[in-house]
C-alpha positions in Angstrom: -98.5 79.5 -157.9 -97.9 82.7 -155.6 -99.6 85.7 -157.4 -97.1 88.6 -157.4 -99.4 90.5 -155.6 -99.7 89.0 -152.4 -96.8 88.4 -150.1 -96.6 85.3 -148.3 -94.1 85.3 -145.1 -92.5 82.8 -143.3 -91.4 82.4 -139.6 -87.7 81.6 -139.0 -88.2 78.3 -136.7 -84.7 78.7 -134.6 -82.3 81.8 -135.2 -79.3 79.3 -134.0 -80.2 76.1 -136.6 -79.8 79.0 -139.2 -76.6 80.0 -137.9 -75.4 75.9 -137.2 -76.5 75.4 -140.6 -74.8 78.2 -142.0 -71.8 76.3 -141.0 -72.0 73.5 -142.6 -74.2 74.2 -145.4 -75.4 71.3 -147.9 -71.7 71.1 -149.8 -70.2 70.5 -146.2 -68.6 74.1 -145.9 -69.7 77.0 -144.4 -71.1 80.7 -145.7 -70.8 83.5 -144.3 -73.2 85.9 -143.4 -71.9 88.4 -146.2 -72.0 85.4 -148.9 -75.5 83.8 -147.8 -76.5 87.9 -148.4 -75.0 87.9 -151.5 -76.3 84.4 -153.0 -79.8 85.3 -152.1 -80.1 89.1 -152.7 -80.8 90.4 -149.3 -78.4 92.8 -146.8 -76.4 91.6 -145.1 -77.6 93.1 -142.1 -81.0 91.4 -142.5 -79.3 87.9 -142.6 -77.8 89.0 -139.4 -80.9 89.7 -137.8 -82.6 86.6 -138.3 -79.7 84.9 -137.0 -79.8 87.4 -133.9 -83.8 87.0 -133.7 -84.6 90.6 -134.2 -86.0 90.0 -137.7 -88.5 86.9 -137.4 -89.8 86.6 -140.6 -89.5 87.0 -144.3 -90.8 87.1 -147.4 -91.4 83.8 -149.5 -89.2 84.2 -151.8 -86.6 85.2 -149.2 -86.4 82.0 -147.3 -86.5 79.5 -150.0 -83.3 81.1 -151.4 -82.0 81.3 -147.9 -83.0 77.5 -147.7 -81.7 76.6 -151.1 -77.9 78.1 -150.2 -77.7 76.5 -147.4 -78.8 73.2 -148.9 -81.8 71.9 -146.5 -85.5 71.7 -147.2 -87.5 75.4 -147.0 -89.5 73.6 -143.9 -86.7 72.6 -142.3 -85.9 76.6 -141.1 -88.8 77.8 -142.0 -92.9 77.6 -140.9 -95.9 79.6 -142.5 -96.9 82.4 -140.8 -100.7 82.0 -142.4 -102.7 82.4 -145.8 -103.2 85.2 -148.3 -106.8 86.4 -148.8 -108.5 87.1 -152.1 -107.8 90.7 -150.9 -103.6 90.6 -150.0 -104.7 90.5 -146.5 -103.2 87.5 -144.3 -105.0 85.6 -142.1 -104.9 83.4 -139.4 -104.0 79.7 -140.5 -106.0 78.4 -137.5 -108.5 80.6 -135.2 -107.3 81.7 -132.2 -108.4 80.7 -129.1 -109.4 82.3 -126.2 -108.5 81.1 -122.9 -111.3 81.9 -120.1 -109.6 83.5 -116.8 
């Protein structure tokens, strides 16, 4: 369960399968970007972005109601962009690596 105080985020995978699946959603038509706005609560102008790649992530809840309209799995558009601490911080899902020169 997600505690309400910490804000997981999610990485939009590919900006154009967003927009391809927008389409032909799950029930074989398409949505606009105004509807997919509307069914999930966000602006309109936000959907746009992600499809543009200006906005690359969003919030949990966000992109499983974005993955829900459109009828595909949440992992399907979307990766984790890490973990929540105890603390609301998030970290890293792997360490980083550094690469010598």
């Amino acid at each position: 369960m997600i505690d309400a105080g910490h804000t997981h985020r999610y990485r939009l995978i590919d900006p154009l399968l967003l927009r391809r699946l927008m389409a032909r959603t799950g029930t074989g038509s398409g949505i606009s970007v105004r509807q997919l706005a509307a069914a999930t609560g966000v602006s309109h102008g936000t959907i746009d972005n992600l499809i543009q790649g200006r906005i690359k992530t969003a919030r949990h809840d966000v992109a499983h109601k974005i993955a829900e309209t459109i009828g595909v799995d949440l992992l399907i558009l979307w990766a984790p962009t890490g973990r929540v601490t105890s603390h609301g911080k998030q970290s890293e899902s792997a360490p980083r690596l550094k690469v010598a020169s």
